[in-house]
C-alpha positions in Angstrom: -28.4 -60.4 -68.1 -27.7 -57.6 -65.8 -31.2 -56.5 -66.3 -32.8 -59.6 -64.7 -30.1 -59.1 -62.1 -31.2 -55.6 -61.4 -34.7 -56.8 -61.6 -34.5 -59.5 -58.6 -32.7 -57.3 -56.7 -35.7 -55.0 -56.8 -38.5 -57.1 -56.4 -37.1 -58.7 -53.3 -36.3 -55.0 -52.0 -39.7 -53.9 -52.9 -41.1 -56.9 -50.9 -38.9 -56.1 -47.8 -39.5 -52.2 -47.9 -43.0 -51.7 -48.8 -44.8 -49.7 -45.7 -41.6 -48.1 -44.7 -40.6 -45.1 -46.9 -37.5 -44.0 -45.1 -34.5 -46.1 -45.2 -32.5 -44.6 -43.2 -30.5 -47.0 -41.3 -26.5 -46.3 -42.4 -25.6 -43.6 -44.5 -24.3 -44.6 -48.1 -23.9 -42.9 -51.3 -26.9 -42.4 -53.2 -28.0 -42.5 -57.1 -27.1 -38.7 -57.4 -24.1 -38.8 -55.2 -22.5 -41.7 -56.6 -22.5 -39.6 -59.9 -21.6 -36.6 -58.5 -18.4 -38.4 -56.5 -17.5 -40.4 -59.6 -17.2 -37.4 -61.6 -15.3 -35.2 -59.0 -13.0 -37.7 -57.7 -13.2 -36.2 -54.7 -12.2 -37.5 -51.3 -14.7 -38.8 -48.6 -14.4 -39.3 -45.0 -16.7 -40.9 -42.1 -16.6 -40.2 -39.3 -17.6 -43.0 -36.8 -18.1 -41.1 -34.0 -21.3 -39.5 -35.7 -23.4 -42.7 -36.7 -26.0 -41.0 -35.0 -26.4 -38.5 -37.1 -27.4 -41.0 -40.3 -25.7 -38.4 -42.6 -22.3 -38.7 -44.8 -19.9 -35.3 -44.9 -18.4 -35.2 -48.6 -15.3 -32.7 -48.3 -17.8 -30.7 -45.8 -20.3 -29.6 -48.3 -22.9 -32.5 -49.7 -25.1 -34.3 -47.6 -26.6 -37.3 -48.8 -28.5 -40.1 -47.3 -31.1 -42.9 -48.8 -34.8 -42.8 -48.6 -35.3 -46.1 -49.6 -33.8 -49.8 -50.2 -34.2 -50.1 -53.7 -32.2 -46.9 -54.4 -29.5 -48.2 -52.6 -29.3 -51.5 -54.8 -29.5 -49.6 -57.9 -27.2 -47.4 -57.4 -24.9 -50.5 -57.3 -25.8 -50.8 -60.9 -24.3 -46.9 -62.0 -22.5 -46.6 -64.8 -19.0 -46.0 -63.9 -16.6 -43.8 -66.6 -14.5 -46.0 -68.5 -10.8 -46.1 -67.9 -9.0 -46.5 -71.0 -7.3 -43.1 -71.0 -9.5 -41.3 -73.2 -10.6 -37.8 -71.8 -13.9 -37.1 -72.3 -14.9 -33.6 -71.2 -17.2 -33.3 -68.9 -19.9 -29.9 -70.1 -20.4 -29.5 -66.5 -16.9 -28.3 -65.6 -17.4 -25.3 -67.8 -20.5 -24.1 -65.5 -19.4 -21.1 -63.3 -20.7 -22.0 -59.8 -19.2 -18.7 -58.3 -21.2 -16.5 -61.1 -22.5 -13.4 -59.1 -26.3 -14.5 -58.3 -29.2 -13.3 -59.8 -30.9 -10.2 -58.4 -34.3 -10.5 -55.9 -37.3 -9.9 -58.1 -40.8 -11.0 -57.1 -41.9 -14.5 -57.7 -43.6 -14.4 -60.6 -40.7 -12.8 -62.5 -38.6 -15.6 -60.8 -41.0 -18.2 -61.8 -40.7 -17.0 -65.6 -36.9 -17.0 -65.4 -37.2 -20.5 -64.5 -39.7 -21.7 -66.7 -37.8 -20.0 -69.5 -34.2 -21.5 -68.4 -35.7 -25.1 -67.7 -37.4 -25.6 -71.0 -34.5 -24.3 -72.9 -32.2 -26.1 -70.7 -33.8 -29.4 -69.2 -31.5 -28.9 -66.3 -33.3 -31.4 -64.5 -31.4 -34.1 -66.4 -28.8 -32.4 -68.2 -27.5 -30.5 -65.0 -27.0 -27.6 -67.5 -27.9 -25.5 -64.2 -27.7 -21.9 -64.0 -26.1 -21.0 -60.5 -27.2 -17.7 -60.5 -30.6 -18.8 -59.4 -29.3 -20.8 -56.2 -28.5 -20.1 -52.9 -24.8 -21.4 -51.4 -27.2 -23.2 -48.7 -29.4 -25.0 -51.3 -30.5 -28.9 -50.9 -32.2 -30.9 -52.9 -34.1 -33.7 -52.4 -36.9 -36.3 -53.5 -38.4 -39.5 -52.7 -35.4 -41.6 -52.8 -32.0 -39.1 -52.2 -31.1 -35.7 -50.6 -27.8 -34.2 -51.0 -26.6 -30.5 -50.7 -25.0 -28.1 -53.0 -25.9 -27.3 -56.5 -22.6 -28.4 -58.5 -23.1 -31.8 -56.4 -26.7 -31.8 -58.0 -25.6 -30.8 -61.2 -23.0 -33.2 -61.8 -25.4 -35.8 -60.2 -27.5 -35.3 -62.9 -25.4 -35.6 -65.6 -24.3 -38.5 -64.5 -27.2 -40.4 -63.8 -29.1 -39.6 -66.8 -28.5 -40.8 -70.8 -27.6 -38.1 -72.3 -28.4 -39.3 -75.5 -32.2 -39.8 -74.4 -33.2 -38.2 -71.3 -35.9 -35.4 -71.5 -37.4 -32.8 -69.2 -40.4 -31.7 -70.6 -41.2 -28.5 -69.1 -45.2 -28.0 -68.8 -45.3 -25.1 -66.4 -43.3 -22.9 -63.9 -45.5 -20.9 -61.8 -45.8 -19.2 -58.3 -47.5 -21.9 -56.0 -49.9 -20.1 -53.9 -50.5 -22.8 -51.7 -47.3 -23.2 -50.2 -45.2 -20.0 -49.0 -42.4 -18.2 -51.1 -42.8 -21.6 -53.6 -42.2 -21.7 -57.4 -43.7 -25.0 -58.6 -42.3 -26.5 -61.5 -44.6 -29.3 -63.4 -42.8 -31.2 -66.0 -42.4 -34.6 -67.8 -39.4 -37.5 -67.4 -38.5 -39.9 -70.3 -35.7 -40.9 -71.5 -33.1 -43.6 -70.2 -31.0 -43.8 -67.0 -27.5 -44.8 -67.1 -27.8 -48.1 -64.9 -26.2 -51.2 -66.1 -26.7 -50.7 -70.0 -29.7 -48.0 -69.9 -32.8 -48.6 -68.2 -35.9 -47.0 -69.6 -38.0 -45.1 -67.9 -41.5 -44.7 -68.5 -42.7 -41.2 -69.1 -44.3 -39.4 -66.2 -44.9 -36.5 -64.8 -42.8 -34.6 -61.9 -43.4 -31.6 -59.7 -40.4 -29.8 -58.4 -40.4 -27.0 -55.5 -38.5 -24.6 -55.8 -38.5 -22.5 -52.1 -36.6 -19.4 -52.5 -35.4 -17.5 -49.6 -37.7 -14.5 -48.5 -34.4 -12.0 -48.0 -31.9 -13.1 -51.1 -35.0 -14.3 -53.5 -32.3 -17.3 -54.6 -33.8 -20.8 -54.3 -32.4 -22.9 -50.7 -34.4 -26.1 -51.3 -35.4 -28.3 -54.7 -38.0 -31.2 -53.6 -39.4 -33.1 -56.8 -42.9 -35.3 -56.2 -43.6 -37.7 -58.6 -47.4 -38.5 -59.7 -47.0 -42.2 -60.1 -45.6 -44.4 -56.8 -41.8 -45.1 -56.7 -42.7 -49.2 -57.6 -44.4 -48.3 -60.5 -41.3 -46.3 -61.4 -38.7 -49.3 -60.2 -41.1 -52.1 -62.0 -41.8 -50.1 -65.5 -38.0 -50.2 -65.9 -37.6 -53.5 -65.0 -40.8 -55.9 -65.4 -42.7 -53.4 -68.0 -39.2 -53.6 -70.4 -39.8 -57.4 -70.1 -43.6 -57.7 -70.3 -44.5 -54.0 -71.9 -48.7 -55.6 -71.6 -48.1 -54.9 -67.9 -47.8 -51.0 -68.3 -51.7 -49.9 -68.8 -52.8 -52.5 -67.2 -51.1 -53.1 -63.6 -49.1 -50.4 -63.9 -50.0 -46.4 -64.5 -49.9 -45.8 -68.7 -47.2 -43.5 -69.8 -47.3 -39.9 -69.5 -49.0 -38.3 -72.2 -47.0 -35.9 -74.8 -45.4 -32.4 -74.2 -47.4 -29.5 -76.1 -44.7 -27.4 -77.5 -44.5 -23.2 -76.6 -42.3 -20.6 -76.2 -41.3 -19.5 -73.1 -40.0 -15.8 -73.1 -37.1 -14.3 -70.5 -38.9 -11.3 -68.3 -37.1 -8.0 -68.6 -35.1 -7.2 -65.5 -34.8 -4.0 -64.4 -33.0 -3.0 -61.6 -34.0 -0.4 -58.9 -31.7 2.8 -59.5 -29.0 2.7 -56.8 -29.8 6.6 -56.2 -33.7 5.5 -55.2 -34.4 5.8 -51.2 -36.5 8.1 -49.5 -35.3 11.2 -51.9 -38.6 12.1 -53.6 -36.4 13.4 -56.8 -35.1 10.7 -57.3 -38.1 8.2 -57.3 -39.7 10.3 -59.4 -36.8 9.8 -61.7 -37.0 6.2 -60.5 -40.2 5.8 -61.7 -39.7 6.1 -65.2 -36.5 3.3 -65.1 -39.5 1.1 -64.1 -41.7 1.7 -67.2 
């Protein structure tokens, strides 16, 4: 029942937004930060006096606002955690967000750290992140949310995703040459999301860029593109569940499969702390680095 529900609501949305991409009228939680607050408990205020601004300020650190109407309705439709006074840990509460971060390489190294990390990990919808990679400044955003902070992201994540089903199917990490000081990460979504009882989503493929800061080398912005439209997206979980003739026909077919490989973790090697203009000891240096 509440998928019909879900799936009015969104048609009607989809009528009334299409040709605007920013909805940006009031700031409200979105899909991630709904999660991320209903795991956190944390308090929120607003400020009225800052309307203008079209932000919300969670406990001074996230900033979240909507990109679109449809978001805003389905995040209506989150899974909240049952109350029935059964703790159930959380995996992302054992993460260490203040790990000391990961040292500046160049950005193909980076790019292999990642690519070995995300495959093993599927971070992307497990928010099994790894801190060390991340800047304190880092934001994230897509077509439909942005929020700041890479616990709020992680435990967005975990929230909004079936754990159960959920995939991130890393195809490549690699140094994007067309856009500056960019790692670009292409990979494949499937799975479920955990909105009313589990919508499914039809496999497709994502691009994530990662921009990492030229002076720290730790990533200060995540922005994931999608290669099918957002209504294809919002109608394959709806309409397509309903009609499945619909997708391949009206709407994109489903991703194809993941080839499996093996990633492998680059060898890091520091720069001797002794290395600076003292010939001796880059000649010494130079060895560490063979």
């Amino acid at each position: 029942m509440i998928n019909h529900i879900v799936f009015l609501c969104l048609i009607g949305l989809l009528l009334f937004s299409q040709g605007s991409d920013a909805f940006q009228s009031t700031p409200k939680n979105g899909l991630l930060e709904r999660a991320a607050d209903s795991n956190q408990q944390r308090s929120t205020s607003l400020n009225s006096s800052n309307n203008n601004n079209n932000k919300m300020e969670d406990s001074g650190s996230a900033v979240e606002e909507y990109k679109n109407a449809a978001t805003q309705i389905l995040s209506n439709f989150m899974e909240k955690p049952s109350d029935n006074g059964v703790s159930v840990p959380n995996p992302i509460d054992s993460i260490d967000f203040d790990a000391p971060k990961f040292p500046k390489v160049d950005l193909d190294t980076l790019a292999q750290a990642l690519d070995y990390e995300l495959y093993n990990k599927e971070w992307f919808v497990t928010g099994n992140v790894n801190p060390i990679y991340f800047s304190e400044d880092f934001e994230f955003q897509d077509p439909d949310v942005k929020l700041s902070g890479i616990e709020d992201y992680a435990r967005g994540v975990y929230k909004l995703f079936d754990q159960e089903t959920a995939r991130a199917e890393i195809i490549s990490t690699v140094r994007n040459d067309a856009m500056p000081n960019t790692i670009t990460c292409t990979w494949r979504l499937s799975g479920k999301v955990s909105i009313g009882p589990g919508l499914t989503i039809k496999p497709y493929i994502c691009y994530t860029d990662f921009t990492v800061d030229e002076e720290t080398g730790l990533i200060v912005q995540q922005e994931d593109r999608f290669d099918i439209p957002g209504y294809d997206i919002l109608l394959s979980a709806t309409l397509g569940q309903l009609f499945p003739p619909l997708i391949g026909t009206l709407l994109a077919a489903p991703a194809p499969p993941v080839e499996p490989r093996q990633p492998r973790m680059p060898s890091i090697k520091r720069a001797l702390p002794s290395i600076g203009e003292n010939p001796i000891a880059k000649w010494i240096g130079s060895f560490a680095k063979q």
